[in-house]
Each structure stands twice: as C-alpha cells, then as structure tokens.
N, C-alpha and C positions, 0 to 999 in steps of 0.2 A: 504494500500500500504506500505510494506516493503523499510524501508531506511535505509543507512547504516551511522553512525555519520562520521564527518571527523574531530570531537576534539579527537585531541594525548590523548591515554590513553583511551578513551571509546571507540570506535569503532566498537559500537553495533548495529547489526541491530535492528530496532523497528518500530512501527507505529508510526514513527513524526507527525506533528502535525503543521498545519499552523499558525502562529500568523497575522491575519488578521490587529492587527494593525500596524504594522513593516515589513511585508507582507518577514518574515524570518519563514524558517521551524525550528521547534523545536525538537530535540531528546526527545522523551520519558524516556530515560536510566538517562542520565545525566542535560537534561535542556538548554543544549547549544544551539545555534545556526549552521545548518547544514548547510558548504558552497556548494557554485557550482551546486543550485539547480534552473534547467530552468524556466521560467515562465511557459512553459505545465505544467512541474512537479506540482508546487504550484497550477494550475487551475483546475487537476486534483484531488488531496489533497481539493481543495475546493470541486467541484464536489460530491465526495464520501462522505464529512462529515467527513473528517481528521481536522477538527479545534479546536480552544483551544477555547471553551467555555466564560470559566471565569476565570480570574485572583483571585479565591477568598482565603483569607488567612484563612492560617491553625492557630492551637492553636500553643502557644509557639515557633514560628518563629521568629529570629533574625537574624539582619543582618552579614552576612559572609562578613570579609575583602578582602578574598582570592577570592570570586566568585563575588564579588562586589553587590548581591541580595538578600533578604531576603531569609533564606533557615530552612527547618525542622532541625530538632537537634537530635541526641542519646545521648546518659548514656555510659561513658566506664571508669572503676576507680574511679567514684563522679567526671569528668568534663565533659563538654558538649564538643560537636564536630559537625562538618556541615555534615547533609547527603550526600551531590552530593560531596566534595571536602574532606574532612576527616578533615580537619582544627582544632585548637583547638580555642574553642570561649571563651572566661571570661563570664563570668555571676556569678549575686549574688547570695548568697547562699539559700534567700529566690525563686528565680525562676528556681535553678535548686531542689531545693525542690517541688516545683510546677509543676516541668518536670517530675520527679521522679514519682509525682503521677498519673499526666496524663497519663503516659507511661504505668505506672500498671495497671490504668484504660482501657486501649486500646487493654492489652493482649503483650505488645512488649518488653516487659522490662524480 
C-alpha cells in the first residue's frame, strides 16, 4: 500500500511501514513518522504484511543530533554525514577510516 510522507521536505510516496510497537506508520524514504494515518489505514498495513520486522543495527551507525536516532552515514570530503538528514556528524579518524572501508567493501563509496 502506497503512502504518501507528510515530513516537510520528503514527501515521498513509498510503502511505509507499521511500527507495531509505537503503532506509528513509518516512511520508507526518510524514516519519519507519517501523520494522520487512520486506524483502518495501520490494520490494513498490518493485514498485508507492511510491518517493520526488526529494528536490527547496521555496521557503522551513529547517533544523529539532528534526527535525534541512530542513522547510516556517507563519505563526502573525508567527513561523515547522516543518510536520512544530511547532517554533519564528528567522528574519529580511526572510525571514519573504518567507514571508509566498509563503504568500499559494500561497492558504495
């Protein structure tokens, strides 16, 4: 099922995603929380198998000040930055070295 985000700046349609424990629909695009979504909406999203699995962490994740969440990271310059919010994150030089390799290991760098 097609939903459309309502956080300013994303406004992507995608298949969200129910958070069965917060029982808030999730954007696929950005991660947000999607308001003004009816209980059919989420029963249905249950129904179909639109749920969030697992919360399981990825490699080289840190926390974002800006999204307030543990978030994936890119390489742009030698600094690291937040997938979902662009942010710029400090990290030490040995874990963005660590990033570095990861990333070339994974093909995305």
């Amino acid at each position: 099922m097609l939903i459309t985000c309502t956080t300013k700046g994303c406004m992507a349609t995608s298949e969200a995603k129910l958070d069965r424990e917060t029982g808030e629909v999730i954007c696929a695009e950005c991660g947000n929380p999607i308001a003004n979504i009816t209980p059919f909406i989420k029963k249905s999203l249950e129904s179909v198998g639109q749920v969030l699995r697992s919360k399981a962490k990825q490699a080289f994740q840190t926390f974002c000040q800006n999204c307030s969440q543990n978030r994936s990271l890119y390489i742009k310059d030698d600094k690291a930055y937040c997938k979902v919010c662009n942010a710029h994150i400090v990290v030490s030089a040995a874990f963005l070295q660590g990033l570095k390799q990861y990333l070339e290991g994974q093909g995305k760098e």
